[in-house]
Structures are given as structure tokens and as C-alpha cells.
C-alpha positions in Angstrom: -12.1 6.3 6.2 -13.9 3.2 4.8 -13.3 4.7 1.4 -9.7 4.6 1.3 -8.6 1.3 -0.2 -6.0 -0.6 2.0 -6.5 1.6 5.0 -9.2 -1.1 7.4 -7.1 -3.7 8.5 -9.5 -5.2 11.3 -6.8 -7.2 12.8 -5.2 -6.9 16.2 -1.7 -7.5 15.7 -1.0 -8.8 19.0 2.8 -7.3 19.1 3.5 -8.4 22.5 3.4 -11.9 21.3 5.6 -12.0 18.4 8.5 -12.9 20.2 7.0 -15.4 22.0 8.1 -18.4 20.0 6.7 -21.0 21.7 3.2 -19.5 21.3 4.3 -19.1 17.8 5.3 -22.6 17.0 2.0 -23.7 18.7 -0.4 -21.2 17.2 0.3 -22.4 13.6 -0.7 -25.6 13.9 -3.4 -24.5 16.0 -7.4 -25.3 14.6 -8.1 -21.6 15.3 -5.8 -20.6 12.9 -5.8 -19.9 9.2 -3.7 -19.0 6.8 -3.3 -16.5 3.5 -0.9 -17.4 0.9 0.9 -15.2 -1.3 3.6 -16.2 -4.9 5.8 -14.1 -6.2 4.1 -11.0 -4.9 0.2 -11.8 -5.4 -2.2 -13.1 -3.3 -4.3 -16.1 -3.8 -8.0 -15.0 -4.3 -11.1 -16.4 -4.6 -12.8 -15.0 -7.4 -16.1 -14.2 -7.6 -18.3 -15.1 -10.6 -21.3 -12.6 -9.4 -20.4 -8.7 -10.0 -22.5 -7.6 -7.3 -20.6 -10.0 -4.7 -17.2 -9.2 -3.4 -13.7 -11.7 -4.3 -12.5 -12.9 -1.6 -9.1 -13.5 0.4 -8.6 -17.8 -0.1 -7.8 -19.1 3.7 -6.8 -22.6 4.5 -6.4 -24.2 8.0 -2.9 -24.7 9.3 -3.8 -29.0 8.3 -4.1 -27.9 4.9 -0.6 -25.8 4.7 1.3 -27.4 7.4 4.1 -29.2 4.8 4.9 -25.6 4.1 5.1 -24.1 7.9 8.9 -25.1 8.2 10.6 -24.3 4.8 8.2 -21.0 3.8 8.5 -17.7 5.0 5.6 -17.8 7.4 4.1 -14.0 9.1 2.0 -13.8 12.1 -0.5 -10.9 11.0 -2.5 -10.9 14.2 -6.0 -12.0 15.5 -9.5 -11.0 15.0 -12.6 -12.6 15.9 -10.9 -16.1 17.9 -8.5 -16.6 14.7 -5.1 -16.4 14.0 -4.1 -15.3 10.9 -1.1 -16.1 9.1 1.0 -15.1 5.7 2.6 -17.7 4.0 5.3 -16.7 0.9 5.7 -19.7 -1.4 8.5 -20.4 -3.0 6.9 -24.0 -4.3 3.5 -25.0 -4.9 0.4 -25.8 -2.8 -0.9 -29.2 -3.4 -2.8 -29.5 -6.8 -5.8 -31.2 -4.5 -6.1 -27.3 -2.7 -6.9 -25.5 -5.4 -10.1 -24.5 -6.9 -11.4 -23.3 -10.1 -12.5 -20.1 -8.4 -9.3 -19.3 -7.2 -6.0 -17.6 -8.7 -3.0 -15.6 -7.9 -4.0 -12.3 -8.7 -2.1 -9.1 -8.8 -3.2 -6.8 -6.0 -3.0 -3.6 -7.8 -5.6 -5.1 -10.2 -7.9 -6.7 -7.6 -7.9 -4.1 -4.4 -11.0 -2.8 -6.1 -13.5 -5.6 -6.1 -12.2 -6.9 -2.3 -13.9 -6.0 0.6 -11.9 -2.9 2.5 -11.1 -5.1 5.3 -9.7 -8.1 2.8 -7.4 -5.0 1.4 -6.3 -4.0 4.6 -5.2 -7.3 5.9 -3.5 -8.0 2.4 -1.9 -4.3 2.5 0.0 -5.6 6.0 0.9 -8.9 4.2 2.5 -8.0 1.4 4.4 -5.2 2.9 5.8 -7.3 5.5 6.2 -10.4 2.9 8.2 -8.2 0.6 10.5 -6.4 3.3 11.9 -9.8 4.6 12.5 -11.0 0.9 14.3 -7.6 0.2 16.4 -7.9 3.3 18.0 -10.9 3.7 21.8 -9.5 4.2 23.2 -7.3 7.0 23.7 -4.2 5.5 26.3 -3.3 8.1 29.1 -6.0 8.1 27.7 -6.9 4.2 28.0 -10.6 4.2 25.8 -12.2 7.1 22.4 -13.4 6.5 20.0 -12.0 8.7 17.8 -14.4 11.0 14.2 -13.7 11.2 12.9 -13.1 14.4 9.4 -12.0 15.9 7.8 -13.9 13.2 9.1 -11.7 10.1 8.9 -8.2 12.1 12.4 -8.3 13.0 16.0 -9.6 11.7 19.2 -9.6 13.6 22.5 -10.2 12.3 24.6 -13.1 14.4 28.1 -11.5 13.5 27.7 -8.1 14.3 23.9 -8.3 16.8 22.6 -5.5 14.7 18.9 -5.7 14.8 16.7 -4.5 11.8 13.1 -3.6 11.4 10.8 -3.3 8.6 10.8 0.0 6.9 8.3 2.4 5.3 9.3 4.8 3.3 6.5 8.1 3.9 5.6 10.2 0.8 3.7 12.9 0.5 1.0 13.5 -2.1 -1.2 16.7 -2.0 -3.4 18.5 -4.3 -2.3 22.6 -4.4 -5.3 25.1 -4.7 -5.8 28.6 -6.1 -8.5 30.4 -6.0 -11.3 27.8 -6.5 -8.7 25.4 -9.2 -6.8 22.5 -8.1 -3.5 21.4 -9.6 -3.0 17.9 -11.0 0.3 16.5 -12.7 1.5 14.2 -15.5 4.5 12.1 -15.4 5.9 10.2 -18.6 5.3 6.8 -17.2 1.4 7.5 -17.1 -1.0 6.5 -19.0 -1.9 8.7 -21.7 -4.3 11.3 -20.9 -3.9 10.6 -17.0 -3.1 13.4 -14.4 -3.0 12.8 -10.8 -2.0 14.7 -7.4 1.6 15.9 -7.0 3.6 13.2 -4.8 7.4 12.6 -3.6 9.0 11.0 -1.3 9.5 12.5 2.2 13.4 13.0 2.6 15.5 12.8 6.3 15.4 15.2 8.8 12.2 17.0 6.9 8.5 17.4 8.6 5.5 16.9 6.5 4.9 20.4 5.5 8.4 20.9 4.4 8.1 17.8 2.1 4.7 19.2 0.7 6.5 22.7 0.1 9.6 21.6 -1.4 7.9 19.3 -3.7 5.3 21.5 -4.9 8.3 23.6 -5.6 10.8 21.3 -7.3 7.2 20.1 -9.8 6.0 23.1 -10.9 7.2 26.1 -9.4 4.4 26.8 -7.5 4.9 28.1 -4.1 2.5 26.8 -1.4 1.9 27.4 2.4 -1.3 26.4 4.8 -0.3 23.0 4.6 -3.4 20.7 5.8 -2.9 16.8 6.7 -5.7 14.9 5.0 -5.7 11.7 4.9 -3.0 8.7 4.9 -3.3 5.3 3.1 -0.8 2.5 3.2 0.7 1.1 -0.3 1.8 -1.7 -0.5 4.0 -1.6 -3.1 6.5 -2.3 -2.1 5.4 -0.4 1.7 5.0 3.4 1.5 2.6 5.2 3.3 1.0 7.5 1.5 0.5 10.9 3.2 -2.7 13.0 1.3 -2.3 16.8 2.2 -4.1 20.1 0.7 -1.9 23.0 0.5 -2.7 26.4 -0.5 -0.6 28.3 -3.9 0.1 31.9 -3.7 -0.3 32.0 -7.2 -1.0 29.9 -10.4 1.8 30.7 -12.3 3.8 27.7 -13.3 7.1 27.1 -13.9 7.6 23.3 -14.7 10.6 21.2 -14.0 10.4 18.3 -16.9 12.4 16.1 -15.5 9.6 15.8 -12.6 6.3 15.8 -14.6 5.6 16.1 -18.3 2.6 18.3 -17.9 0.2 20.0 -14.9 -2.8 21.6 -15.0 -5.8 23.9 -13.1 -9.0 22.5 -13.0 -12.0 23.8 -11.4 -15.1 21.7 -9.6 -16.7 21.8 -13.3 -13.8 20.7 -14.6 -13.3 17.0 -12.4 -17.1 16.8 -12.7 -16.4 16.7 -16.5 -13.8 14.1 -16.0 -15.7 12.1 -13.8 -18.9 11.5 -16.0 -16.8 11.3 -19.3 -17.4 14.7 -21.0 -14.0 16.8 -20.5 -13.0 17.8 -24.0 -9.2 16.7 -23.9 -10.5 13.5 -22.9 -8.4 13.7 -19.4 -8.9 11.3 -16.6 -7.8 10.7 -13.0 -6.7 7.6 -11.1 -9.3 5.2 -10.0 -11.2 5.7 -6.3 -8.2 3.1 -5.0 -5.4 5.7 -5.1 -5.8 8.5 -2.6 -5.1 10.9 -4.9 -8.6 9.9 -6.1 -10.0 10.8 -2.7 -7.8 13.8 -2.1 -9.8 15.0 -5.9 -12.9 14.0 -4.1 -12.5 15.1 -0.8 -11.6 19.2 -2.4 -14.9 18.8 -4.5 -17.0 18.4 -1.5 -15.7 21.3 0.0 
């Protein structure tokens, strides 16, 4: 799976010691340990100046960022190779004297693509995590509490009512229905023009993969599918879904719309993505770039 973007976090996340605060408190100050930062939901990169050389995550040590340790939201992320590494959200600045000309707060969306896989991995878990605890800072249950952070950002707890809260991911399924040697890509209104991509939606309670995969094929453009085949999956960050890539097989290829899901769909054959991909398809259509999965799914039924 090196080829799905955001999907090779190399770091051990070391659960069993979230809780452990003392090891906590010690660990971020500790020379082994370095730290990623992150403003208003982007990540400070170091940019490289050389196409042919990857950007990079910006690290500092725990001297560097240890005014922030106590009033920013701070995220163990886990270990790898003797280091600790560590998420800081800043709601301030760094010091002017820490930055560099060759590094920026960049959006990840517009980035992910010239980072290594692992870099995307690592920021993937970040900003998920970051964005959870800054989205749930009340108890939804007794409504007015704030929530304590615990385990270092992978838990809350509310001290009126002890109800305990965990970060969420919300599953959706995206899958690419065949028929007889075509594939089946959708337009929604918010794309850009000319765009098509896989089908997607968001799995709902109570309802297995393949159910979500049916009922959404269904509910998009009439199509009804069966031989449902788990793919691939790839975390997204945005805020944290986890994107579940599935093939599933159409009984037939005639459709029957519903515009309030997507504008447009079509059937393409092999030929026909081939077109897309060099350029060359007369209506000028094009699919999302080899960071979706939807992208790979495309891919993946080409080569088969």
C-alpha cells in the first residue's frame, strides 16, 4: 500500500503509555524527543527548493518548544527509531528566531503529494487527533462541562457526569461499480468542472460495509450492485474519515440519477481512463489526483 497517500504511518503509538503521565510529563522535555507543530489546521513544512527532493515535516526539540508544552494542546503520536514524537496545536506563535525561510504553514490537502508517504502518515494521525480535541471541548451529555483531556489528547472525561469520550472516525465508503468491462464515475456540483470521481457516502449505524456500498450505489444512480469486494482503505484526515475503497459489481448500466446526490455519472471503459490519463479524452474529463483513493480504486480496476 505505499501508494496510498496518508496510509504509512511508521510510528508505534505506544498506547499503553498514554496514561502514564508521569512518563508523559518527562518524555516532553526529554532530548529524544521532537516535536511537529501545527496552526489553524496546517502543518509546518519545510519546503523544498529541488523538485526531485521530497518537503519535509519541520521538527524541533522539546528546548526549542518547551514555552509552549504547558498552555498548547500537546499529542503524544508515538515512537519510532529511539524518538518521541509529539503534535503541538498553536494557538500563538513560535518564536520569530525558529523559523526559516524554507519553512511555512502549508495546507495538507495541497502538500500530501510532494511529502514522503511516511511524513503523510504521521501528519494524517496528527491532524485528526488535533482537530477531534478542538471540536470536542464540551460534554455532550450534561451540555455545559468542559471536558479534561486525558491520555495525552486520546481521551476526554467529563468531571460532572465521569462520562468518558474517545476520538471518532466517521467510516465511508467509496467504490467504483462495474459492468461489463465499464466502470462508473460520478459528479457532484461542488467539483471542479470537468471532474468525476468514485461514488462515496458515509457509512450509517447499524449497517456492514456491503450494505453501505449497496444502498449508496442505489440512492446515486440507481444502479443496483452485488459482489461487493473490500479494496483498499486510506485514512483522511479531514477532519478524520477513513476511507473504505470497495469494487462492486452492477446488474445492469441503466441509470437512473438522483440530482440531489450527483450532477452527472458516467461508463468509461479501460480506453476511456487511459484517454483521461494522458490528456486526450474528447470532453476534456479528468479524475482526482493519485492522493485520493478513488484515484487508486481507477487504477487498481485498470490493471485488472
Amino acid at each position: 500500500m505505499k501508494e496510498i497517500i496518508f496510509a504509512n504511518n511508521p510510528l508505534d503509538r505506544m498506547s499503553s503509555i498514554r496514561g502514564d503521565q508521569e512518563w508523559q510529563r518527562q518524555s516532553k522535555l526529554a532530548g529524544n524527543s521532537i516535536f511537529l507543530v501545527f496552526k489553524a489546521g496546517k502543518p509546518l513544512i519545510k519546503v523544498s527548493s529541488d523538485t526531485s527532493i521530497k518537503s519535509q515535516i519541520r521538527y524541533f526539540s522539546s528546548d526549542q518548544v518547551k514555552s509552549h508544552l504547558d498552555s498548547q494542546l500537546v499529542i503524544f503520536l508515538g515512537q519510532y527509531s529511539d524518538q518521541n514524537y509529539f503534535a503541538i496545536n498553536l494557538e500563538n506563535d513560535l518564536s520569530p528566531d525558529l523559523y526559516k525561510n524554507d519553512s511555512k504553514f502549508i495546507d495538507l490537502r495541497s502538500i500530501a503529494q510532494n511529502l514522503s508517504a511516511e511524513d503523510t502518515g504521521i501528519l494524517a494521525q496528527a491532524k485528526s487527533i488535533i482537530d477531534w480535541n478542538l471540536n470536542h471541548k464540551y460534554c455532550s451529555k450534561c451540555s455545559s462541562s468542559k471536558l479534561e483531556i486525558k491520555d495525552t489528547g486520546y481521551k476526554k472525561y467529563c468531571l460532572e457526569c465521569k462520562t468518558e469520550f474517545f476520538p471518532r472516525v466517521d467510516p465511508v465508503v467509496i467504490m467504483l461499480p462495474t459492468f461489463e468491462g465499464k466502470c462508473l464515475l460520478g459528479r457532484q456540483k461542488i467539483f471542479p468542472p470537468r471532474m468525476y470521481s468514485a461514488l462515496a457516502g458515509f457509512l450509517e449505524p447499524g449497517e456492514t460495509i456491503e450494505d453501505a456500498v449497496i444502498r449508496e450505489v442505489k440512492e446515486e444512480s440507481g444502479l443496483d450492485v452485488t459482489n461487493v469486494q473490500y479494496k483498499f482503505t486510506q485514512p483522511w484526515p479531514f477532519p478524520y474519515q477513513l476511507m473504505i475503497g470497495c469494487f462492486a459489481e452492477a446488474k445492469s448500466d441503466i441509470l437512473n440519477i438522483d440530482k440531489d446526490e450527483i450532477e452527472d455519472a458516467i461508463w468509461l471503459t479501460k480506453e476511456d481512463l487511459n484517454r483521461i490519463f494522458v490528456g486526450k479524452h474528447p470532453n476534456r474529463i479528468w479524475v482526482p489526483p493519485a492522493m485520493a483513493v478513488a484515484h487508486q480504486l481507477i487504477v487498481s480496476w485498470m490493471h485488472t
